[in-house]
KOLVEXLO-189009 format. One record per residue (C-alpha): z negated, y negated, x negated. Coordinates in Angstrom, 1 decimal, always signed. Each point is the difference from the previous one (the first is absolute). Layout:
N
(r (Z,Y,X))
...
//
This chain:
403
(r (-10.0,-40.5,+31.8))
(r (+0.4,-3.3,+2.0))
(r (+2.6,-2.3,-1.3))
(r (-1.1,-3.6,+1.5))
(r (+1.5,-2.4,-1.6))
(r (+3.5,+0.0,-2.6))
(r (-0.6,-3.4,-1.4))
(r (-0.7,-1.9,-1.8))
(r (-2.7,+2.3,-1.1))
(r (+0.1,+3.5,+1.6))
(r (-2.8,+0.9,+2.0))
(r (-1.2,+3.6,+0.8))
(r (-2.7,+2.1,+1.0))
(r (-1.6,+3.3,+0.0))
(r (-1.2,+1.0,+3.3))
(r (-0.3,-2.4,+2.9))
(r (+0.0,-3.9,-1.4))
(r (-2.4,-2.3,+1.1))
(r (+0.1,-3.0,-1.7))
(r (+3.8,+0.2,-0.5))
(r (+0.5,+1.4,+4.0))
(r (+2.9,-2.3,+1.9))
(r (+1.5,-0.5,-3.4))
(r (+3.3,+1.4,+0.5))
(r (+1.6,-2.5,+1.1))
(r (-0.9,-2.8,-2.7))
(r (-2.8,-2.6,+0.4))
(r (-2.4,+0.0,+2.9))
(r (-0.1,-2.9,+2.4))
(r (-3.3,-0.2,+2.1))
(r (+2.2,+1.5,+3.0))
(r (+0.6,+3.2,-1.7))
(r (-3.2,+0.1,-2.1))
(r (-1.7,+0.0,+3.3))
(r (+2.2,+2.4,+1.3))
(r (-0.6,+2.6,-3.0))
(r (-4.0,-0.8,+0.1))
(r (-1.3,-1.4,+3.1))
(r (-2.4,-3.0,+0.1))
(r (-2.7,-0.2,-2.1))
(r (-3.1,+0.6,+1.5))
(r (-2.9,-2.6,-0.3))
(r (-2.6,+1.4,-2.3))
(r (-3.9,-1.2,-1.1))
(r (-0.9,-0.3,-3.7))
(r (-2.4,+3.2,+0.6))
(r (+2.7,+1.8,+1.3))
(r (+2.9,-0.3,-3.0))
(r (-3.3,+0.7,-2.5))
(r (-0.3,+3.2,+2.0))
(r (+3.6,+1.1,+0.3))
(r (+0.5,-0.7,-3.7))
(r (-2.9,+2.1,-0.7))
(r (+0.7,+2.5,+2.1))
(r (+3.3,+0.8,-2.2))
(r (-1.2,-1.2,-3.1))
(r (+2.4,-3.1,+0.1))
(r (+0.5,-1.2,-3.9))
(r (+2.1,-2.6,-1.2))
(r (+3.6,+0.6,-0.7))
(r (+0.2,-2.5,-3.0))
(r (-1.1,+2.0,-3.2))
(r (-3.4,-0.3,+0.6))
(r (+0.0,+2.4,+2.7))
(r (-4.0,-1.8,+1.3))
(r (-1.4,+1.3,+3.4))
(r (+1.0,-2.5,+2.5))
(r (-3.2,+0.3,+1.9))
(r (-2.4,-0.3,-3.2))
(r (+2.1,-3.2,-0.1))
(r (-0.2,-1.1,+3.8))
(r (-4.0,+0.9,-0.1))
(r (-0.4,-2.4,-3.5))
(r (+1.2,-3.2,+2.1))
(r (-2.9,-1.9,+1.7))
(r (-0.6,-0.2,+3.6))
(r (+1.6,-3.4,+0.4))
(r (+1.6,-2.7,-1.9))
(r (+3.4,+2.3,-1.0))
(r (+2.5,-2.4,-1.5))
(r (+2.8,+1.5,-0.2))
(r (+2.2,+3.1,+0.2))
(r (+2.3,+0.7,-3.0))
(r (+3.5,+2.4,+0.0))
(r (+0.5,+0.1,-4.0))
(r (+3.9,-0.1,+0.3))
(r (+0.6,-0.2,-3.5))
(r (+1.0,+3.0,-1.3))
(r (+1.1,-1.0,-3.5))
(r (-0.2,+3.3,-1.4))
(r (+3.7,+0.8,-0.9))
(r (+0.2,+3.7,+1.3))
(r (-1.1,-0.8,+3.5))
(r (+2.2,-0.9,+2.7))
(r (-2.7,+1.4,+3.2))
(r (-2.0,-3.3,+0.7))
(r (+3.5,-2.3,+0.2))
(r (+1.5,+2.8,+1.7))
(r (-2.5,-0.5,+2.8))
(r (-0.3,-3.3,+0.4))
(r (+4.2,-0.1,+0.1))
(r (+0.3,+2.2,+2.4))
(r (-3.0,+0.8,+2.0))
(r (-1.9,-3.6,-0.2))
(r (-1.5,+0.2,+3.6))
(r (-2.2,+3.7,-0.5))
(r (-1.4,-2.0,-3.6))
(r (-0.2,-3.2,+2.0))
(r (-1.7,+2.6,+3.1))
(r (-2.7,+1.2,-2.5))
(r (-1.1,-3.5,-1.7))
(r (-0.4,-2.1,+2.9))
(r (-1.7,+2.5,+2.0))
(r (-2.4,+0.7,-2.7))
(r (-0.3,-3.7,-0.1))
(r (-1.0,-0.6,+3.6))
(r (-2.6,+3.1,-0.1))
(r (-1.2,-1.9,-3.2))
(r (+0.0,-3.2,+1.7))
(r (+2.1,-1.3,-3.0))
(r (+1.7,-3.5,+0.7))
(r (+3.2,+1.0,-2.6))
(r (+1.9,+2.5,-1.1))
(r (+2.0,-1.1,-3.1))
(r (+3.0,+2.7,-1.0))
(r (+0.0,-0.7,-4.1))
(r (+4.0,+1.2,-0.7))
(r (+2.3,-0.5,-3.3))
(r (+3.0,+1.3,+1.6))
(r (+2.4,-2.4,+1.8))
(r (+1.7,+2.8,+2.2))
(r (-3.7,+1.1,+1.4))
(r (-1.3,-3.2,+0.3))
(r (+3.0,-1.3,+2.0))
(r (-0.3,+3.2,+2.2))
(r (-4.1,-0.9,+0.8))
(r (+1.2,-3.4,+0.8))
(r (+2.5,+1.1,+2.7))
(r (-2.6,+2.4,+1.4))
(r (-2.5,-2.7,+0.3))
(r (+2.2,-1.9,+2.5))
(r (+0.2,+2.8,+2.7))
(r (-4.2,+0.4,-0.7))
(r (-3.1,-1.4,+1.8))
(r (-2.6,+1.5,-1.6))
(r (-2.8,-2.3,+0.7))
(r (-0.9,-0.9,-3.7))
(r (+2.3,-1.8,-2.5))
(r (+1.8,+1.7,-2.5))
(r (+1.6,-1.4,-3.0))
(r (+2.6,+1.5,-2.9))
(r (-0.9,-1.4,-3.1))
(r (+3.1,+0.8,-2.7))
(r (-2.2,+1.3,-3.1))
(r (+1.7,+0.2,-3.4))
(r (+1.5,+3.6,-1.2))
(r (-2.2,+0.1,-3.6))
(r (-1.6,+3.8,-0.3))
(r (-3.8,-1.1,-0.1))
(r (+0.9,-2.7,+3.0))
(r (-0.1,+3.0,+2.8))
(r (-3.9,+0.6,-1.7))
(r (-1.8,-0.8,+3.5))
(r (-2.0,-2.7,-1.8))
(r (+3.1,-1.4,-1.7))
(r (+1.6,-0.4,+3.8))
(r (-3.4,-1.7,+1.2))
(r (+0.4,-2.5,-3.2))
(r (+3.4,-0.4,+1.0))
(r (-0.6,-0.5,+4.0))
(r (-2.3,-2.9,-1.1))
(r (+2.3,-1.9,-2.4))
(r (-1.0,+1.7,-3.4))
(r (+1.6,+2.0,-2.4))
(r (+1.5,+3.2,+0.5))
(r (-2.8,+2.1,-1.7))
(r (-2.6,+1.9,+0.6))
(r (-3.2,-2.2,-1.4))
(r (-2.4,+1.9,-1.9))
(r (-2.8,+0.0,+2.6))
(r (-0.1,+3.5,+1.8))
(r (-1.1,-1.1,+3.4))
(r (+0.9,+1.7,+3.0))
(r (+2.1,-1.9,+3.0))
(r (-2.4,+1.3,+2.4))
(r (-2.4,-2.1,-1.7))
(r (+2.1,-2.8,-0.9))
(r (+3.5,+0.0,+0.3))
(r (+2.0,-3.0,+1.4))
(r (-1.3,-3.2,-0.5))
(r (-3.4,+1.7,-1.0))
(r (+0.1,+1.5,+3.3))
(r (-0.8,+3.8,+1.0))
(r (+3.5,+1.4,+0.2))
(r (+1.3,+3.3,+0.9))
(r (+3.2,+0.4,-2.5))
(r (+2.2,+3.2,+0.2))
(r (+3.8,+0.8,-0.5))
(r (+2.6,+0.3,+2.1))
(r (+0.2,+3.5,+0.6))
(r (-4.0,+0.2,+0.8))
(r (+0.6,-2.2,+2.8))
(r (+3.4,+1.9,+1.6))
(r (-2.5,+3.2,-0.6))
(r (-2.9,-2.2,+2.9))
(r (+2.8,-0.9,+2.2))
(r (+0.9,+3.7,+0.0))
(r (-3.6,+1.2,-0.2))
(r (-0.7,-2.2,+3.1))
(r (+2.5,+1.1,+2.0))
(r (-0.1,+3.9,-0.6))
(r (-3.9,+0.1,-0.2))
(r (-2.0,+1.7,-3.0))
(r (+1.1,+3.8,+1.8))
(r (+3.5,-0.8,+0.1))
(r (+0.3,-1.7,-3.0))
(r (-1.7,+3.4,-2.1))
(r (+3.1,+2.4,+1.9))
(r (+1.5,-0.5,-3.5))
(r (-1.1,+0.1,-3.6))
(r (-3.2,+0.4,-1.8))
(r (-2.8,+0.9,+1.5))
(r (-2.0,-2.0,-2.4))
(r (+2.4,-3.1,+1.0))
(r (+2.4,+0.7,+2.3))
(r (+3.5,-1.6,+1.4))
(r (+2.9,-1.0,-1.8))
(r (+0.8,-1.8,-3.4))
(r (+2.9,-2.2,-1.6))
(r (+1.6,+0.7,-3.0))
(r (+2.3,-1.6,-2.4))
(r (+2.2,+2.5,-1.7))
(r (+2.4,-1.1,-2.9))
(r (+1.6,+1.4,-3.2))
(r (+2.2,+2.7,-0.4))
(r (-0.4,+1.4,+3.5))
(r (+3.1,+0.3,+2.5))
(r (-1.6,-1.5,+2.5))
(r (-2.1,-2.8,-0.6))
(r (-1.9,-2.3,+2.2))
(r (-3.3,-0.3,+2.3))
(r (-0.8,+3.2,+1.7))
(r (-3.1,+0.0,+2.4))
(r (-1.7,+3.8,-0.4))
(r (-3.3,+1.4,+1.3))
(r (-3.0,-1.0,-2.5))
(r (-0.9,+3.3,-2.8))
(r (+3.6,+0.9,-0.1))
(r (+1.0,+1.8,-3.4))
(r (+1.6,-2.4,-2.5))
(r (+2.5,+3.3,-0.5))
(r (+1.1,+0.1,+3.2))
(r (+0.6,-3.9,+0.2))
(r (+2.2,+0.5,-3.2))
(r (+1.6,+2.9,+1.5))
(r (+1.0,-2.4,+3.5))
(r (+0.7,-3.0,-2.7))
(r (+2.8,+2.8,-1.9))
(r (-2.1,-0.8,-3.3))
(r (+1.6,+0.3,-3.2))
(r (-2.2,+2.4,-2.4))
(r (-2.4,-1.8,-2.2))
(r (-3.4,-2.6,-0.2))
(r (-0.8,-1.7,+3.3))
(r (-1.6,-2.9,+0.2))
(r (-2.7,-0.8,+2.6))
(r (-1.7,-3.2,+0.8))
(r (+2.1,-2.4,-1.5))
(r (-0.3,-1.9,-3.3))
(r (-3.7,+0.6,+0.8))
(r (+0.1,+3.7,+0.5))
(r (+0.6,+2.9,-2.2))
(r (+2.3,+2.3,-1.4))
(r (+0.3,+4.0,+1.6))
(r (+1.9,+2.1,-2.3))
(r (+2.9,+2.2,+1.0))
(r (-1.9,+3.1,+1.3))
(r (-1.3,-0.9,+2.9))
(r (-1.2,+3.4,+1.4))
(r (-3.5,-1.8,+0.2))
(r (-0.5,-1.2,+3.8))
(r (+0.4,-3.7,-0.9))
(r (+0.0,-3.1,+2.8))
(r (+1.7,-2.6,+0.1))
(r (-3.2,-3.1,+0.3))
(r (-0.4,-3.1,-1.4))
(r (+2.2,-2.6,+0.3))
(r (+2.9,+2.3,+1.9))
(r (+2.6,-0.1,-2.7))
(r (+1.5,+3.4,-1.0))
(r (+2.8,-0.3,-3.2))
(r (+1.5,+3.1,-1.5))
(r (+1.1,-1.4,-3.6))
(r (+2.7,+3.3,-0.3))
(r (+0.6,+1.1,-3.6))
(r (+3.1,-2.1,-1.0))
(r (-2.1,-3.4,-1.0))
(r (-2.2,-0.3,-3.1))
(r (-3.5,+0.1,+1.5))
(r (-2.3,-1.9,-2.8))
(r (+3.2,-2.3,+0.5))
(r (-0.3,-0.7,+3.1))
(r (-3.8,-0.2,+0.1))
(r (+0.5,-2.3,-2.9))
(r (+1.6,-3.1,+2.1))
(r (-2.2,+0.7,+2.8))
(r (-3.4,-0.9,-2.9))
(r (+2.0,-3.1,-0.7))
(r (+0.8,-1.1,+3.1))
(r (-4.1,+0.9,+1.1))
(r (-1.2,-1.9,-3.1))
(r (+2.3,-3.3,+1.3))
(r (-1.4,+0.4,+3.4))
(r (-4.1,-0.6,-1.5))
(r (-1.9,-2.7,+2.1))
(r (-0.6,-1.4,-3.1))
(r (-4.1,-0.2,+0.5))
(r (-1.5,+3.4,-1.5))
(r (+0.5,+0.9,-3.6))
(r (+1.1,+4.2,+0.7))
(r (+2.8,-1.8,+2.2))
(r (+1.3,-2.7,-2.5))
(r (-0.6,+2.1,-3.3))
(r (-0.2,+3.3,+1.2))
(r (+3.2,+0.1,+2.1))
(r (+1.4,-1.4,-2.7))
(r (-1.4,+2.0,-2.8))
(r (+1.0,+3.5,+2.0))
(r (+3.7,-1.4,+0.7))
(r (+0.2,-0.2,-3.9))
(r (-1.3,+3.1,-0.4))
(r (+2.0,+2.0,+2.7))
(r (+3.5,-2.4,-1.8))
(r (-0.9,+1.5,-3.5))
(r (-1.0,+4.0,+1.1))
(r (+3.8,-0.3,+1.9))
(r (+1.3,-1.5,-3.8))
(r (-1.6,+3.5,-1.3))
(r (-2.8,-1.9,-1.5))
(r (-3.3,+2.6,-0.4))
(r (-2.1,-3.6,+0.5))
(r (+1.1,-0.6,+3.0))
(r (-1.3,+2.9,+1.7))
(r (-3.7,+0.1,-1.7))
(r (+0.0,-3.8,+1.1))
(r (+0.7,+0.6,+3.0))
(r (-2.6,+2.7,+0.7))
(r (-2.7,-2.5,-1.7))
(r (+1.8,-2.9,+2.5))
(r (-0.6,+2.2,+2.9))
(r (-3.9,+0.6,-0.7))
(r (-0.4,-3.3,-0.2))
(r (+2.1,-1.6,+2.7))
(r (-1.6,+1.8,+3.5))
(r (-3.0,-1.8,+2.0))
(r (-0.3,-2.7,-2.2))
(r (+2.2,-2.6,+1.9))
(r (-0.2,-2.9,+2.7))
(r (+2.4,+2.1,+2.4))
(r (+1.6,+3.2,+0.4))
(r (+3.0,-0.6,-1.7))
(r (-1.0,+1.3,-3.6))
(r (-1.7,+2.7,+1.5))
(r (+2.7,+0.8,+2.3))
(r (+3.1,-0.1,-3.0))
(r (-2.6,+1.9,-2.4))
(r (+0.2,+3.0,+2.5))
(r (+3.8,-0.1,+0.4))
(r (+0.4,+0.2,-4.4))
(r (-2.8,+2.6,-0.6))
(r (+1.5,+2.3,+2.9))
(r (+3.6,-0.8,-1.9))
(r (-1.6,+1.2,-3.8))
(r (-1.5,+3.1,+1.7))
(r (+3.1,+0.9,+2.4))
(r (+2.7,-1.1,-2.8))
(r (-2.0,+1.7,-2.5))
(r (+3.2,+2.4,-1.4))
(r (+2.2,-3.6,+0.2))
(r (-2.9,-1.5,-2.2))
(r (+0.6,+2.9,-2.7))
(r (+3.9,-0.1,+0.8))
(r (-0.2,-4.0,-0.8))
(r (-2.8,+0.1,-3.1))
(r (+3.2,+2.8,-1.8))
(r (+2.7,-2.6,+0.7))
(r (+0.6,-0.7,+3.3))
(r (+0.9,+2.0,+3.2))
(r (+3.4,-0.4,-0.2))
(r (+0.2,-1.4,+4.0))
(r (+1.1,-4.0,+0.7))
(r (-2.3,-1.8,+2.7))
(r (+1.6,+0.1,+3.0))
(r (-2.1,-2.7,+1.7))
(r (-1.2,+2.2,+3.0))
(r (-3.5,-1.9,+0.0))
(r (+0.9,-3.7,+1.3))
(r (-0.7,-2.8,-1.6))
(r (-0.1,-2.9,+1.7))
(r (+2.1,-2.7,-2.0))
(r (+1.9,+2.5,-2.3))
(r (+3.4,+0.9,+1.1))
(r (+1.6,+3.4,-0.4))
//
């Protein structure tokens, strides 16, 4: 284990960081940042499509896309714009604003140089944190990059880090995602071909560049290899972002994390539920958020505020986002009041609810409650008899309700 960082959020890693390398010592300034990684080397468009799919590159949002299906759907010309989604407004995660706090220049290193091979005019950096946005600020003014690069401050609203919602946003609209699917690449800012990723993706191509694609593969998967972020919270002893090699065993993260027994959550409030025994060789994925609930917290309770709090976030433009949420936080508040209802509602809710809406928000907290019904299934009967007999602890966070 490599402690890099006490505060204000510990930062770790498995094996040899990358992203989080010249860390120890607090925030990097482009003097030490160049220091730690060197100059970035001047790279065509042809030759980031290849490195990224060479190592099977994918996006370190959710999503998890392959970067170089992305790079080869933009047209030969005419690129608008290069995107950093900044906002990370899912509540668990803490990897993105970690970055961009303390390691600006290698996310700053991967979108402009993308931009130039691109022949993109801007790079706009789409962030709802103050700290991190301050921190890309300062790094700008020690930068010449060539190309211009703006922060935009983006509201912190769940469905506003939805990579459409953040291009509605960059052009004066509302912070959702509008019910068109249409990809950036196709048109993105100002109608524009755009190539939009998160933060993370674009520290992974200033890394990627640097080390080449034979380098880069020395660690993790063979599948797709180099290093990941992770957000680990709950009852763990040591919480925090921890950058491991990519494929490592969930147990073994929960082992390094000192993991209370009990459900682990992964993916965030759009992932799923893992019960206790995890002797199955799970990975980590998605979104890069590992939680261990522990056993001392009423479960359906928990999962309970989390529907409400899902079913306030709705866009408000798709009926299984307005009514559904809505409908499934009634029926998740009535199977925790021991109501038999509540649970066959909620299994009807949750046939109806999935790949019927404008984004990926009902899909997304649909996931996250059937997971909870099949992983909480012994709470469900404990609850339907007269109640578990545990308190809600509050170890899911929910923005705006105070513990």
């Amino acid at each position: 284990m490599t402690i890099l960082q006490e505060t204000p959020t510990m930062l770790r890693a498995i094996g040899q960081p990358r992203l989080l390398a010249g860390l120890q010592d607090g925030r990097a300034d482009l003097r030490r940042h160049l220091h730690e990684h060197g100059p970035l080397p001047e790279l065509t468009r042809a030759t980031y499509g290849e490195l990224a799919a060479a190592v099977g590159l994918r996006g370190r949002g959710g999503a998890a896309f392959p970067v170089a299906l992305k790079l080869a759907d933009l047209p030969a010309k005419g690129i608008e714009a290069v995107v950093v989604n900044g906002s990370e407004s899912e509540p668990l995660s803490r990897k993105d604003r970690q970055l961009l706090s303390m390691a600006p220049h290698l996310v700053l290193d991967g979108a402009t140089g993308l931009a130039r091979a691109l022949r993109a005019p801007l790079v706009l950096v789409a962030v709802h944190d103050a700290e991190a946005a301050a921190s890309v600020r300062a790094a700008l003014l020690e930068r010449q990059d060539g190309v211009e690069v703006q922060v935009a401050d983006t509201p912190g609203r769940f469905v506003a880090g939805e990579a459409r919602a953040v291009l509605s946003v960059l052009e004066g609209g509302p912070s959702v995602p509008p019910g068109r699917k249409v990809l950036p690449t196709r048109k993105g800012y100002r109608q524009r071909p755009t190539f939009l990723s998160n933060v993370e993706t674009f520290a992974q191509l200033a890394v990627l560049a640097r080390l080449g694609a034979h380098e880069f593969s020395s660690t993790g998967l063979i599948s797709e290899p180099g290093t990941q972020l992770l957000t680990i919270d709950g009852v763990v002893e040591r919480p925090g972002v921890v950058e491991t090699p990519t494929g490592i065993p969930l147990e073994a993260i929960l082992r390094f994390a000192g993991a209370a027994e009990g459900p682990v959550l992964v993916g965030g409030y759009h992932g799923r539920w893992l019960p206790t025994d995890l002797s199955r060789p799970e990975t980590t994925g998605g979104a890069g958020i590992v939680l261990a609930l522990g056993t001392e917290t009423c479960p359906l309770g928990e999962v309970q505020r989390v529907a409400q709090w899902l079913s306030s976030q709705s866009a408000g433009q798709c009926g299984p986002c307005v009514f559904g949420l809505a409908a499934l936080a009634d029926d998740f508040a009535r199977l925790v009041a021991g109501d038999p209802a509540g649970w066959h509602d909620a299994q009807r809710h949750l046939g109806l609810v999935p790949g019927r809406g404008a984004c990926a928000h009902p899909d997304g907290s649909a996931r996250f409650l059937a997971s909870a019904l099949e992983v909480f299934d012994d709470d469900v009967r404990q609850h339907l008899a007269g109640g578990c007999g545990r308190v809600v602890r509050g170890i899911l966070p929910v923005p705006g309700c105070a513990w």
